[in-house]
C-alpha positions in Angstrom: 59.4 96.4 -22.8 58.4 93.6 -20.3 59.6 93.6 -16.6 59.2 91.3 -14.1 60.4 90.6 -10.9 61.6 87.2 -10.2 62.3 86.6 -6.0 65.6 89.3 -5.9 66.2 89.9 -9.8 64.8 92.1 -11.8 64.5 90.8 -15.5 64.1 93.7 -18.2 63.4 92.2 -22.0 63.5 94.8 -24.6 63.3 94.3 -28.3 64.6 96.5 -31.4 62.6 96.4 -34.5 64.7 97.6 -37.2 63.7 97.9 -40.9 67.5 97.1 -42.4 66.1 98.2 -45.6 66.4 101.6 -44.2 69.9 102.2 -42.8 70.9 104.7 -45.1 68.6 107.3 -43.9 69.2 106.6 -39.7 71.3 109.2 -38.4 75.8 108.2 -37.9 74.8 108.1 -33.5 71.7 105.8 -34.7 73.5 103.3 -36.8 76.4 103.3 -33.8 74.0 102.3 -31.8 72.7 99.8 -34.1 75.9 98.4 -34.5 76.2 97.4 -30.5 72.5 96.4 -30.5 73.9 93.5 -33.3 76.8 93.0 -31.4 75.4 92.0 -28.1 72.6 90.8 -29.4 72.0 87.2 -27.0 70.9 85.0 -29.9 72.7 82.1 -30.2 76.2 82.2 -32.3 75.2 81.6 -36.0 71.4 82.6 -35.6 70.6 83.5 -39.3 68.6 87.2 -38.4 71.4 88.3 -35.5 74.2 88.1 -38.5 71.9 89.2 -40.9 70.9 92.4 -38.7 74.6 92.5 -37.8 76.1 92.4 -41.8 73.5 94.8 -42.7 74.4 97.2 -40.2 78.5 97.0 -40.4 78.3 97.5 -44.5 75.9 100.6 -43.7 78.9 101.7 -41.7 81.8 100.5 -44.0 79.2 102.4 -47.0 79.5 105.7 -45.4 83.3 105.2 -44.2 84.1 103.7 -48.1 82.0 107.2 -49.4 83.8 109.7 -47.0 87.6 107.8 -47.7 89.7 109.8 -50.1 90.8 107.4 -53.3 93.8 105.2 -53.5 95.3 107.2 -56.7 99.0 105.1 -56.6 97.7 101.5 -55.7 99.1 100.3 -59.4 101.9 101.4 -61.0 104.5 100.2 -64.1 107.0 99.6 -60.8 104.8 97.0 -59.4 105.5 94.7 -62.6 108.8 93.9 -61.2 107.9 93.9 -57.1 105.2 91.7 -58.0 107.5 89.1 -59.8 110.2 89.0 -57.1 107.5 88.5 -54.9 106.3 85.2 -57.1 110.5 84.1 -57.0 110.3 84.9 -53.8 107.3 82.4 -52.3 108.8 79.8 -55.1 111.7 79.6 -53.2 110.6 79.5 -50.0 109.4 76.3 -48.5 109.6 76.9 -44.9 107.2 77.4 -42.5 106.4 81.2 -41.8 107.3 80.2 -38.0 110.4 77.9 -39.0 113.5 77.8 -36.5 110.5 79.1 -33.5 109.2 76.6 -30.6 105.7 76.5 -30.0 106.6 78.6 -27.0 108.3 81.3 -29.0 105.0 81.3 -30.8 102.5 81.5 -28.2 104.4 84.3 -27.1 104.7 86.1 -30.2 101.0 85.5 -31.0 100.4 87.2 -27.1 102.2 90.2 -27.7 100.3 90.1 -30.6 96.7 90.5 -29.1 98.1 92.8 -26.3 99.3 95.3 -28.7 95.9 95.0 -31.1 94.1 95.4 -27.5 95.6 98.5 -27.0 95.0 99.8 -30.3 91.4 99.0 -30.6 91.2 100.6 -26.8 92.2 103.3 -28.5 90.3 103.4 -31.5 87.0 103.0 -28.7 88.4 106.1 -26.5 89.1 108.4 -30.0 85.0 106.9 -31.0 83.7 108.1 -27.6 85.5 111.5 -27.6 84.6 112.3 -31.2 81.0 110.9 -30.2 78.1 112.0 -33.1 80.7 112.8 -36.0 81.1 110.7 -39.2 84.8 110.0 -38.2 84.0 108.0 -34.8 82.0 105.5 -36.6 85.6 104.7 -38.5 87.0 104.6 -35.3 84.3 102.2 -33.9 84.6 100.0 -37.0 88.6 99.7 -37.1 87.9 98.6 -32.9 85.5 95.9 -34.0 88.5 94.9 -36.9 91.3 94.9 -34.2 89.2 93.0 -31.5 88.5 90.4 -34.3 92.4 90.3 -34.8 93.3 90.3 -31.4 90.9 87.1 -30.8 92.5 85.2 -33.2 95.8 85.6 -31.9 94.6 85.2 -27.8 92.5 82.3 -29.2 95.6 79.8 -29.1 97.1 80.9 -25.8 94.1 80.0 -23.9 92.8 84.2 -23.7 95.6 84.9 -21.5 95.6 88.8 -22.9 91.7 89.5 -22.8 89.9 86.0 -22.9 87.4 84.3 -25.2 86.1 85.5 -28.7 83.0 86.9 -26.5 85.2 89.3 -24.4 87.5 90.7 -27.2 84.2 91.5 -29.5 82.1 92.1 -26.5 83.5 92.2 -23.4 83.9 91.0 -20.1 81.2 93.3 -18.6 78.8 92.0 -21.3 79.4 88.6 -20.2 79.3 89.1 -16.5 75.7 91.0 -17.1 74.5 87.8 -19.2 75.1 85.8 -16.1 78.6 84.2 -17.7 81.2 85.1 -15.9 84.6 85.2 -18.0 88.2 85.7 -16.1 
C-alpha cells in the first residue's frame, strides 16, 4: 500500500493479488469480499483482467449457490407438450408490439416503477446479506442484489436514472462514485 499526501488529499493506492485459480478454497466472507473488490474495481469499463477477475469470482459464487440449491424435480412434464404449443399459437398470432395501445409516456413510467420496485428488492436482498453476514445463504442474497441492480439499470437507463441514476450507481453506488471524485445526482 502506497500513500502520499498531495497539498490537502490524502491518496491511498492499494492492490489485491488474487490467484483466481484458487477461489474454490477462499473462505464464503473472502469471496464476498472478492466480489466488491471486482465490482468497484476503477479500471476502465471493458478492461479485459477487471471482467476476467470479476466472471471468475461471480461463477465461484453462482458454483457454491448452484451446489447448495435443492433440484428442480418438475421443470418437464407430459403437461408441458400442450402449454408449450399454445404458447407457439400463441406468439404466431400475435403481431403487436409487447407495448401496443401505450405512449412513450405510459412506458417510461412503467419502465420507472419498474426499477423502483427492483431497487427495493435488491435493498433488500443487501440488508438480509449484511444480517446473515458469514453464512453460505448471504452470498445468495448478495448475488440475487447484484441480478436485481443489473435489472433495475436497464429499466432507469431509458428515463434518464430518475429512480437511482446511471449503470455506475445501481451496480455500485452513489457513494462509490462520489469517493472516485464523480459525483452522480
Amino acid at each position: 500500500m502506497d500513500s502520499f499526501n498531495t497539498q490537502t488529499k490524502a491518496i491511498t493506492i492499494i492492490t489485491f493479488e488474487v490467484d483466481t485459480a484458487r477461489l474454490a478454497s477462499c473462505s464464503d466472507e473472502y469471496l464476498a469480499q472478492l466480489w466488491h473488490v471486482g465490482q468497484s474495481n476503477p479500471a476502465p469499463f471493458g478492461d479485459p483482467q477487471a471482467c476476467a477477475f470479476a466472471e471468475s469470482v461471480g461463477r465461484e459464487i453462482i458454483r457454491r449457490w448452484v451446489c447448495a440449491a435443492n433440484p428442480a424435480l418438475w421443470t418437464r412434464q407430459a403437461c408441458h407438450v400442450q402449454a408449450a404449443s399454445n404458447q407457439v399459437e400463441a406468439r404466431a398470432m400475435s403481431t403487436k408490439s409487447k407495448f401496443s395501445g401505450l405512449s412513450d409516456a405510459q412506458v417510461l413510467s412503467l419502465l420507472e416503477q419498474i426499477a423502483t420496485t427492483v431497487n427495493l428488492l435488491a435493498s433488500m436482498c443487501r440488508e438480509k446479506g449484511e444480517a446473515l453476514g458469514g453464512h453460505d445463504a448471504a452470498l445468495a442474497f448478495f448475488a440475487m442484489e447484484t441480478m436485481l441492480c443489473g435489472v433495475g439499470a436497464l429499466a432507469d437507463m431509458p428515463t434518464g436514472g430518475n429512480c437511482v441514476g446511471s449503470f455506475a450507481d445501481w451496480m455500485v453506488g452513489p457513494l462509490f462514485n462520489e469517493t472516485s471524485g464523480e459525483k452522480h445526482e
